[in-house]
C-alpha positions in Angstrom: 20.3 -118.8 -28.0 20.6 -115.7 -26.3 20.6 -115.8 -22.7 18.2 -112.4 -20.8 18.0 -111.5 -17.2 14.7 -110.9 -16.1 15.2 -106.8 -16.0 16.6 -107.5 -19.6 13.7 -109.5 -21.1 11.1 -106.5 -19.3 12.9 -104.1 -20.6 13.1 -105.2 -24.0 8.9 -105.9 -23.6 8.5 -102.5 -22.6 10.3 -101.2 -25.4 8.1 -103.0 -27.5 5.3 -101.9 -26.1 6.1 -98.6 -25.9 6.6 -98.4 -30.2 3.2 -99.6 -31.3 2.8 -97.9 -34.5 -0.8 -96.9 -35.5 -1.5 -100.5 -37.3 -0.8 -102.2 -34.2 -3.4 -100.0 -32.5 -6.0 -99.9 -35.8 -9.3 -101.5 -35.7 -12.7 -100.9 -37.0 -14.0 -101.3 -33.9 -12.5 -98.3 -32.9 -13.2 -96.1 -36.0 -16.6 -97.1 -35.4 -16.4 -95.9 -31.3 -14.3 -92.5 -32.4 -17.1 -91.6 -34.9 -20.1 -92.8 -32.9 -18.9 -90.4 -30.2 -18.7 -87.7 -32.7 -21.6 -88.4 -33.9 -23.6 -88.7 -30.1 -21.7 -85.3 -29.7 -22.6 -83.4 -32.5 -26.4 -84.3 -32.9 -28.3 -81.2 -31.6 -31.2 -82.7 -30.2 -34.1 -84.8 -31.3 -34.2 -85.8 -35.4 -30.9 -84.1 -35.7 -28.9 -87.7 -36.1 -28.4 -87.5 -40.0 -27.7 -84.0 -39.8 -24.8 -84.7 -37.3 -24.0 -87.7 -39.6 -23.5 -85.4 -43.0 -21.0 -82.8 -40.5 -19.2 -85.6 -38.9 -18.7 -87.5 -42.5 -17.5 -84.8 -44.0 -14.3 -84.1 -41.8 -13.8 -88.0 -41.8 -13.8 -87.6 -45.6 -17.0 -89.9 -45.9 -20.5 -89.5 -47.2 -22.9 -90.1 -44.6 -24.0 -93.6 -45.7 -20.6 -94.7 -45.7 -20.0 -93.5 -42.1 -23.4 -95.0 -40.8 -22.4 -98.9 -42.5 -19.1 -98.2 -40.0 -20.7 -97.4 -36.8 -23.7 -100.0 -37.4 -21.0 -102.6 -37.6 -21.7 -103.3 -41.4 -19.1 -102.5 -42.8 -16.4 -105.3 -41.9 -12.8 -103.4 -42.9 -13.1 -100.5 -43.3 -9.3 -100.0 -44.2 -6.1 -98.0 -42.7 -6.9 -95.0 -44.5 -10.4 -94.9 -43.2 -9.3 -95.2 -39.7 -6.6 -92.8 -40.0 -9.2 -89.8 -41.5 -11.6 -90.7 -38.7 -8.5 -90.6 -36.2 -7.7 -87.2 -37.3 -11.3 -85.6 -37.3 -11.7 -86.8 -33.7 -8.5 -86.1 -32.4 -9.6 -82.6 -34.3 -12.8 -82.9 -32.7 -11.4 -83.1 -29.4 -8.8 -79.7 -30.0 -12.1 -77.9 -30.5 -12.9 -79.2 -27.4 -10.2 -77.8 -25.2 -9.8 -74.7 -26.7 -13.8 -74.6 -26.1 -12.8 -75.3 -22.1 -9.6 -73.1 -22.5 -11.7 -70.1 -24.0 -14.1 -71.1 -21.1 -11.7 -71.2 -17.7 -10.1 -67.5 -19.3 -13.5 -65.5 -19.2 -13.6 -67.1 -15.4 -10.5 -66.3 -14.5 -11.0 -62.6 -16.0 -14.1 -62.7 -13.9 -13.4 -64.0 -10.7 -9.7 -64.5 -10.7 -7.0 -67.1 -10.8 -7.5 -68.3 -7.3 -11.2 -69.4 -8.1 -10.0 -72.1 -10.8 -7.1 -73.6 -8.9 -5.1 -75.3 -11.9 -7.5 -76.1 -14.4 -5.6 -74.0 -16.9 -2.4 -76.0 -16.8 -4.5 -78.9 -16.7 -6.0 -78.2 -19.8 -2.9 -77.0 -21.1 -1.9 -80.1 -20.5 -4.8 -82.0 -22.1 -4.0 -79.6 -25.1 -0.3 -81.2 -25.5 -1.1 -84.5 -25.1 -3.5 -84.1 -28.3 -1.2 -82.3 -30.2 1.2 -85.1 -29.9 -1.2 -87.6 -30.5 -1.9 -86.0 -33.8 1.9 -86.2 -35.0 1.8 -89.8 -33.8 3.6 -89.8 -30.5 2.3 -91.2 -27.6 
């Protein structure tokens, strides 16, 4: 039996912690919460729910149906390839988001001038990278 300081056995938990792959992280559960909030998101306003449920199902790769059984809970496994299209269409989601906010702080900054925004745009630059890398997998 191998014998570990403590700073070797941390590190070695750390490491481990640090390489969760996607199907340590996968769970319907959260495909249901990533396309809930999609769908609370994209809804437009009162009686709008099923329209928002047709766009959001289509950039999961889903019909609608299939994508309301998920976020009502009734579907029970919804598999890895499930979560990893609704992953992607709300990591997506959330790209169009920042470059939304990004397109957003320029037109101020035009306007009133760097010095009125602080450092919102490398903060959302920032926000920007972190979901790129999160799309190719790295944390």
């Amino acid at each position: 039996m191998e014998n570990l300081s403590p700073q070797q056995t941390i590190r070695k938990t750390e490491n481990k912690a640090n390489s969760m792959s996607s199907v340590d992280v996968f769970s319907p559960d959260i495909a249901a919460r990533y396309a809930r909030k999609m769908i609370e998101r994209e809804t437009r306003g009162n009686g709008d729910q099923m329209n928002a449920l047709e766009r959001v199902g289509r950039r999961c790769g889903m019909t609608a149906r299939t994508l309301r059984r998920l976020v009502n809970g009734e579907t029970r496994d919804p598999g890895i390839a499930v979560f990893g299209r609704i992953r992607a269409a709300y990591l997506d989601y959330c790209a169009r988001q920042i470059a939304e906010l990004q397109a957003e702080i320029a037109a101020e900054k035009a306007r009133f001038g760097d010095e009125h925004l602080g450092n919102l745009e490398a903060e959302t630059e920032l926000l920007a990278s972190k979901i790129r890398s999160a799309r190719k997998g790295r944390p």
